[in-house]
VODRENRO-265895 format. One line per 3 residues: number of its first residue (from 0); their letters; for each residue x, y, z of N, C-alpha, C, O. Coordinates in Angstrom, 2 decimals. Example, Ala and Ser with C-alpha at 12.3 -4.5 7.8 and 13.67 -1.06 7.14 Angstrom:
# VODRENRO-265895
0	AS	13.19,-5.69,7.80,12.30,-4.50,7.80,13.20,-3.30,7.80,14.24,-3.32,8.46  12.85,-2.25,7.08,13.67,-1.06,7.14,12.90,0.03,7.87,13.41,1.14,8.04
END
This chain:
# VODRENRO-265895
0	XXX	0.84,-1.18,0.00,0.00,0.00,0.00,0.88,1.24,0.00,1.92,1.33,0.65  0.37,2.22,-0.80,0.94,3.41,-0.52,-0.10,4.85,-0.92,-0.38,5.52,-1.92  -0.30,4.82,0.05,-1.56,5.81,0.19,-0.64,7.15,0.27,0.28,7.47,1.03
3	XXX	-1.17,7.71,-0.66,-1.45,9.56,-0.95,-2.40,10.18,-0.51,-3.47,9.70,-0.87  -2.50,11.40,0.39,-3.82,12.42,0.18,-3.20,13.65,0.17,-2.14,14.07,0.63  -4.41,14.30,-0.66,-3.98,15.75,-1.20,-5.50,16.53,-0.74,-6.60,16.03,-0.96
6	XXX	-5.24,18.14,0.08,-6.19,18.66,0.24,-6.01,19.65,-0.67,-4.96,20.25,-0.89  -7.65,19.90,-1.49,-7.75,20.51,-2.81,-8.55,21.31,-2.38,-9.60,20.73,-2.11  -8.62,22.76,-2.10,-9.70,24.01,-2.26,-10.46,23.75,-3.54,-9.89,23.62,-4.62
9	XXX	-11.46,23.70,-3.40,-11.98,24.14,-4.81,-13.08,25.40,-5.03,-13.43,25.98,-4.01  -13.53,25.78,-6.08,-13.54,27.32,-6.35,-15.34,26.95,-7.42,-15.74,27.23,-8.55  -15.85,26.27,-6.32,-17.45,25.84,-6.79,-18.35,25.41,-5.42,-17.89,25.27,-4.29
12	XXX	-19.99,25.22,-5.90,-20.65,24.94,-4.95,-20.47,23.33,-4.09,-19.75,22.38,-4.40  -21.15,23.44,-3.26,-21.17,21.83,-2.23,-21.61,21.38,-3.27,-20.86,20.74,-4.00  -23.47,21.69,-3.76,-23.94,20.98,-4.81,-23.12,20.79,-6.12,-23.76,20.30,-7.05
15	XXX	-21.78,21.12,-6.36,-21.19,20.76,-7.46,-20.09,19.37,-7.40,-19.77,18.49,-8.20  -19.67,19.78,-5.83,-19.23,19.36,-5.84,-20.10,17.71,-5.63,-19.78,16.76,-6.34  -20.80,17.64,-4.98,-21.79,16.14,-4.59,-22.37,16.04,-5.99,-23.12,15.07,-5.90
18	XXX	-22.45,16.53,-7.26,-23.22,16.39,-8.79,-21.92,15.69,-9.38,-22.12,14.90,-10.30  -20.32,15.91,-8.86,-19.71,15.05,-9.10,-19.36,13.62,-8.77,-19.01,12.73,-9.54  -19.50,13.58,-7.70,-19.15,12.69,-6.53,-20.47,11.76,-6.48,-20.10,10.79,-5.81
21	XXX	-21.93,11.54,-6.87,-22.81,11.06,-7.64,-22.74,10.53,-8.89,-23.15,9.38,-9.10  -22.15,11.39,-10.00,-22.10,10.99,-11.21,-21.05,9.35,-10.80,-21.42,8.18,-10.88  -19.68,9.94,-10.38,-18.94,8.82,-10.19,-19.42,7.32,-9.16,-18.73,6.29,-9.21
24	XXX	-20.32,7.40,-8.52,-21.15,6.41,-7.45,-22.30,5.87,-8.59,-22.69,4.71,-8.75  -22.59,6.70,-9.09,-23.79,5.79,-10.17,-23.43,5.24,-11.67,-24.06,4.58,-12.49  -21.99,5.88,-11.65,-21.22,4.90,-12.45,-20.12,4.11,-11.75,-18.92,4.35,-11.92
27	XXX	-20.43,3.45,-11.21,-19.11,2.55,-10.21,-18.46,1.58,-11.24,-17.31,1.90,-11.51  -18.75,0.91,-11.62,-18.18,0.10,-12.81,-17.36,0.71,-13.75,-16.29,0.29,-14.18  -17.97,1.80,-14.07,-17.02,2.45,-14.93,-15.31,2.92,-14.00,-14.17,2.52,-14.22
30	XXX	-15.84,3.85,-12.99,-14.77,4.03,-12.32,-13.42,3.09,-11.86,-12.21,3.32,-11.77  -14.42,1.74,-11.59,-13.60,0.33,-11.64,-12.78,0.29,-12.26,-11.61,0.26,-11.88  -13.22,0.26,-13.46,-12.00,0.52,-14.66,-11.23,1.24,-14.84,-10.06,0.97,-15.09
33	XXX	-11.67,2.23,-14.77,-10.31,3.32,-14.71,-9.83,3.25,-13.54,-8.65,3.57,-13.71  -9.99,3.01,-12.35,-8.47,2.70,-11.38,-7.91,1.31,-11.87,-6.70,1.15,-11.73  -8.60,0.37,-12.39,-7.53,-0.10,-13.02,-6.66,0.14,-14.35,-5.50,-0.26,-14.33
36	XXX	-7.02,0.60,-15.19,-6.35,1.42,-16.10,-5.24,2.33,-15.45,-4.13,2.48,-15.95  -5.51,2.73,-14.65,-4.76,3.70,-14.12,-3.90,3.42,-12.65,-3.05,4.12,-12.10  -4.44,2.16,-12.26,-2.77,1.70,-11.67,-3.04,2.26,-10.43,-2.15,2.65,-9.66
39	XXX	-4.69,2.34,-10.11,-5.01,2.76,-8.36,-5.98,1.30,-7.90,-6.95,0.74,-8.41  -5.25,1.05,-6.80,-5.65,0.29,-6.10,-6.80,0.31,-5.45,-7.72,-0.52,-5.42  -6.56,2.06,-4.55,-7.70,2.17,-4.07,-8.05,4.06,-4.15,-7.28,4.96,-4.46
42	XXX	-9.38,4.11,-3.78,-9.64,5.80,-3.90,-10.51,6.11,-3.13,-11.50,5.48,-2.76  -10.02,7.51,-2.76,-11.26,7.63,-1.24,-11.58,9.15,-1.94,-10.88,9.38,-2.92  -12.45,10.13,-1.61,-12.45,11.64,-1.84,-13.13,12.11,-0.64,-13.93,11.20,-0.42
45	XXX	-13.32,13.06,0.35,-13.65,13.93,1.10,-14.42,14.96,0.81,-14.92,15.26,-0.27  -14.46,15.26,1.38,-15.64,16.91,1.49,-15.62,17.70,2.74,-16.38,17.49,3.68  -14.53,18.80,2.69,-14.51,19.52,4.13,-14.81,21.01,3.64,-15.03,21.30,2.47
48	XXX	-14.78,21.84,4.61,-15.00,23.06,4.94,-13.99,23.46,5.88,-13.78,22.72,6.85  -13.18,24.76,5.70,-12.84,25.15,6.48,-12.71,27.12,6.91,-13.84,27.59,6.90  -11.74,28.06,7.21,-12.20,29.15,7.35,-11.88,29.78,5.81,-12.17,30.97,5.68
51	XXX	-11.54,29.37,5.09,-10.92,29.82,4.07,-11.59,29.55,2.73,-11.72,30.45,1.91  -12.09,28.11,2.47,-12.97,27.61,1.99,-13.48,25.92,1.88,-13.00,25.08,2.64  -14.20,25.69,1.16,-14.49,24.19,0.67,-13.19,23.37,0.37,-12.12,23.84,-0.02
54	XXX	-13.43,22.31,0.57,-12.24,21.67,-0.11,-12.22,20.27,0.04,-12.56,19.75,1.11  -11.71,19.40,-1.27,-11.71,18.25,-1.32,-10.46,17.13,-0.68,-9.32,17.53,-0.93  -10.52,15.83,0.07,-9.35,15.50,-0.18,-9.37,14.10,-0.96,-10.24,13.25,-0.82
57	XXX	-8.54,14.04,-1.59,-8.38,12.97,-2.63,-7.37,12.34,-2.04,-6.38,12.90,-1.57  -7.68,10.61,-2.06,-6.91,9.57,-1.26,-6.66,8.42,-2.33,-7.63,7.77,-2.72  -5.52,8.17,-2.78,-5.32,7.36,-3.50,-4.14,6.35,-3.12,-3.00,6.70,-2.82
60	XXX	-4.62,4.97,-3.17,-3.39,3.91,-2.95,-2.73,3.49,-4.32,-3.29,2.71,-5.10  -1.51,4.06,-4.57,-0.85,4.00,-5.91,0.82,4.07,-5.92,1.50,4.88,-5.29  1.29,2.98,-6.82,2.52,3.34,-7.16,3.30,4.27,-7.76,4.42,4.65,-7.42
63	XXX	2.52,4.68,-8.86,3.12,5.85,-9.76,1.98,6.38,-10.14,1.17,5.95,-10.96  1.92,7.84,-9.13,0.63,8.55,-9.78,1.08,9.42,-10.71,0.10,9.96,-11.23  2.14,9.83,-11.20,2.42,10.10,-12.40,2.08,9.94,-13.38,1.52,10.73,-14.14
66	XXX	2.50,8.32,-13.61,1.74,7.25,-14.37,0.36,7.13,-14.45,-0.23,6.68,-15.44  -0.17,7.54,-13.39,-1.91,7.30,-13.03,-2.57,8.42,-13.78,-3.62,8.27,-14.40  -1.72,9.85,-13.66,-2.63,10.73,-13.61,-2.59,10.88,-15.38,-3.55,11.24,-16.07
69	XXX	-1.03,10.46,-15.94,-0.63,10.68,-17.46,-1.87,9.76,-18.15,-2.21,10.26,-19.22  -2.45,8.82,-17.89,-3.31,7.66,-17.88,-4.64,8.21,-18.09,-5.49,8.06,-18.97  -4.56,8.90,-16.97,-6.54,9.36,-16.67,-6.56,10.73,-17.97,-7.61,10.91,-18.58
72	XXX	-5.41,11.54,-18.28,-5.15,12.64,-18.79,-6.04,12.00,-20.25,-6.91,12.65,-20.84  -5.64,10.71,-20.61,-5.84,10.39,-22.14,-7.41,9.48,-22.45,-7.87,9.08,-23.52  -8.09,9.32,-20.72,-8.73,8.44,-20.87,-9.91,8.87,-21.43,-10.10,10.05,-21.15
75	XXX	-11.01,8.27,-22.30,-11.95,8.07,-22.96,-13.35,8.13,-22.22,-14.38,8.77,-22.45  -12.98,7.19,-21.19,-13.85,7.08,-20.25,-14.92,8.31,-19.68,-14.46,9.41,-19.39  -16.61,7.98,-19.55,-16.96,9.18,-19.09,-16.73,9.36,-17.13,-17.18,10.30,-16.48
78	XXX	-16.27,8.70,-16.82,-16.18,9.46,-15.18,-14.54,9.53,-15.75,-14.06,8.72,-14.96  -13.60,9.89,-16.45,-12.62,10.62,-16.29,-12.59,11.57,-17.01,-11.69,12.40,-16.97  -13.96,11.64,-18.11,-14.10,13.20,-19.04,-14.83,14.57,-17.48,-14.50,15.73,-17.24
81	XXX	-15.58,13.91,-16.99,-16.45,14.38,-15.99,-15.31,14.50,-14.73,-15.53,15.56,-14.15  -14.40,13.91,-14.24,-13.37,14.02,-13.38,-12.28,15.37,-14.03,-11.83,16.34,-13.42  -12.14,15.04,-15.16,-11.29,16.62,-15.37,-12.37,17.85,-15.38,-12.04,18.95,-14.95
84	XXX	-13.25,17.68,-15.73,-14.56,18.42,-15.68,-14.31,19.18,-14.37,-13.92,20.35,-14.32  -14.52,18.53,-13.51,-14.35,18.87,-11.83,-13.17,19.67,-11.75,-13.27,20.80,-11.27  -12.07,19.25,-12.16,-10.89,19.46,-11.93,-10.70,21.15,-12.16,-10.14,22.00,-11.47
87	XXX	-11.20,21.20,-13.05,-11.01,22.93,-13.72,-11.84,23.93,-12.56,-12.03,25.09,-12.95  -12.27,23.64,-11.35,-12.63,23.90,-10.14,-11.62,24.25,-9.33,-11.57,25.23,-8.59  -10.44,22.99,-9.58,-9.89,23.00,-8.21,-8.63,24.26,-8.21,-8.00,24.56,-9.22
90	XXX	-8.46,24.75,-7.15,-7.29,25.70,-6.83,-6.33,25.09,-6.65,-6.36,24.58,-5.53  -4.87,24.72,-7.54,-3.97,23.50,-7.38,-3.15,24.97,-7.04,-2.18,24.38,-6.57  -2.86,26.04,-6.94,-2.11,27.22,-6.59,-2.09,26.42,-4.74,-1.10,25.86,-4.27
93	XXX	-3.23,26.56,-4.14,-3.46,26.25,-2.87,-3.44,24.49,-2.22,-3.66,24.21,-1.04  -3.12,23.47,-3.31,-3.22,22.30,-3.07,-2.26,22.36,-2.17,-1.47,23.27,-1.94  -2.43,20.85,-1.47,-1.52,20.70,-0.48,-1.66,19.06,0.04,-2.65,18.39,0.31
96	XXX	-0.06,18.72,0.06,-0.11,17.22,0.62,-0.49,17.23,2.14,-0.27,18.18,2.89  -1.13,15.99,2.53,-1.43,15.58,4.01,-0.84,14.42,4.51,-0.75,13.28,4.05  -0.49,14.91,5.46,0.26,13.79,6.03,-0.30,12.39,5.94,-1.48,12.41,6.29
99	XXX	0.05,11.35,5.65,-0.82,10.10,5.82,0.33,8.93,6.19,1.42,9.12,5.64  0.25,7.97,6.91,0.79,6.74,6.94,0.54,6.31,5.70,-0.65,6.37,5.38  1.33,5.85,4.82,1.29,5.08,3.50,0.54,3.57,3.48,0.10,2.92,2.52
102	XXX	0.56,3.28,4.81,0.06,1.86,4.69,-1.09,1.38,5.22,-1.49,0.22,5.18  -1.94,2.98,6.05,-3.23,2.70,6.60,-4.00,3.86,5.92,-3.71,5.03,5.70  -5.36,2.90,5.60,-6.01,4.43,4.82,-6.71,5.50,6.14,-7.35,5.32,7.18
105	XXX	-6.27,6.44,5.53,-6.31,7.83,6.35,-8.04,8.40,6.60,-8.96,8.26,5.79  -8.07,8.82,7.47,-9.15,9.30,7.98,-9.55,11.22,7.87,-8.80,12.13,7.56  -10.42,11.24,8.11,-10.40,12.72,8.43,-11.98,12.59,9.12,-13.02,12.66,8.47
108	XXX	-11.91,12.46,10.06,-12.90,12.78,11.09,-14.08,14.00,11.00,-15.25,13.97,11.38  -13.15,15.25,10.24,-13.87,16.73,10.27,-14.32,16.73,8.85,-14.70,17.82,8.45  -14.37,15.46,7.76,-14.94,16.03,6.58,-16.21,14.77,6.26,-16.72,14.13,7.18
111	XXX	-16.53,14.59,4.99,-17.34,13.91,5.21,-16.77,12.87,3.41,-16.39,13.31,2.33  -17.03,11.30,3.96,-17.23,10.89,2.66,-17.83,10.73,1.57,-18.90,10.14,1.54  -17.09,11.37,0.14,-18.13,11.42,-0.42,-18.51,9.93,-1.56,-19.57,9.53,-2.03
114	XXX	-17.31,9.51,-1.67,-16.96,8.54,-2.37,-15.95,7.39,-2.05,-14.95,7.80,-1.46  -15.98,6.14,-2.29,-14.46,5.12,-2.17,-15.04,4.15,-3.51,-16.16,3.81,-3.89  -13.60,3.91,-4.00,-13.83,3.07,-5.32,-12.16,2.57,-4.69,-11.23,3.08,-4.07
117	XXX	-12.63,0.84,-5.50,-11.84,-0.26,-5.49,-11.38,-0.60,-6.82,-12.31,-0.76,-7.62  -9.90,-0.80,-7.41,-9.95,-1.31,-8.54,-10.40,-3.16,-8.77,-10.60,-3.92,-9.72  -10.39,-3.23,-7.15,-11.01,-5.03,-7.17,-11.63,-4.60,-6.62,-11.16,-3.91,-5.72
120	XXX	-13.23,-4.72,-6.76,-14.38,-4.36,-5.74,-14.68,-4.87,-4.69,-15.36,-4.27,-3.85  -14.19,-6.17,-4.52,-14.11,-7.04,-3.32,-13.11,-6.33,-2.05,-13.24,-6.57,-0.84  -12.22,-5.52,-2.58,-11.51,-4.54,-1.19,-10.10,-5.27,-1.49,-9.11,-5.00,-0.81
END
């Protein structure tokens, strides 16, 4: 395991952000695929608030998200046309890594989940 999280401001509504975070839950299968295409094991996303603003955190168990993200960049797929969709939201000026143990998936107590996708659905 090697778990990543990144806290993402983003620069849109709650309801935009949950119209994403839906689209990707009512396509789960699809998403399936693209973490496997893309070389993620596992994926978590968040939903916090804080004094400054909204913000997402994105949790991914991956070897080379480089690789992952060069991957999702080209993919076809509609939850990764609709995932860059989102993306043009986010404030990456203000992104920021979070601390995480690499080998336990990370928590955040103060936000809320909005999503987890498995590239084996079984966990």
């Amino acid at each position: 395991m090697r778990y990543q999280a990144t806290k993402i401001p983003v620069r849109c509504s709650r309801q935009t952000v949950q119209a994403w975070a839906n689209y990707m839950i009512t396509h789960a299968d699809e998403v399936t695929s693209a973490l496997r295409q893309e070389g993620v094991r596992h994926e978590l996303w968040f939903l916090g608030q804080d004094d400054a603003s909204l913000y997402v955190i994105g949790v991914m168990d991956v070897d080379d998200k480089a690789a992952s993200v060069a991957i999702s960049n080209r993919s076809t797929l509609s939850v990764d046309r609709v995932h860059r969709r989102f993306k043009k939201t986010w404030d990456r000026t203000a992104a920021q890594r979070v601390p995480a143990d690499p080998l336990t998936v990370p928590e955040f107590p103060d936000c809320v989940l909005l999503f987890e996708a498995w590239a084996n659905p079984s966990g």
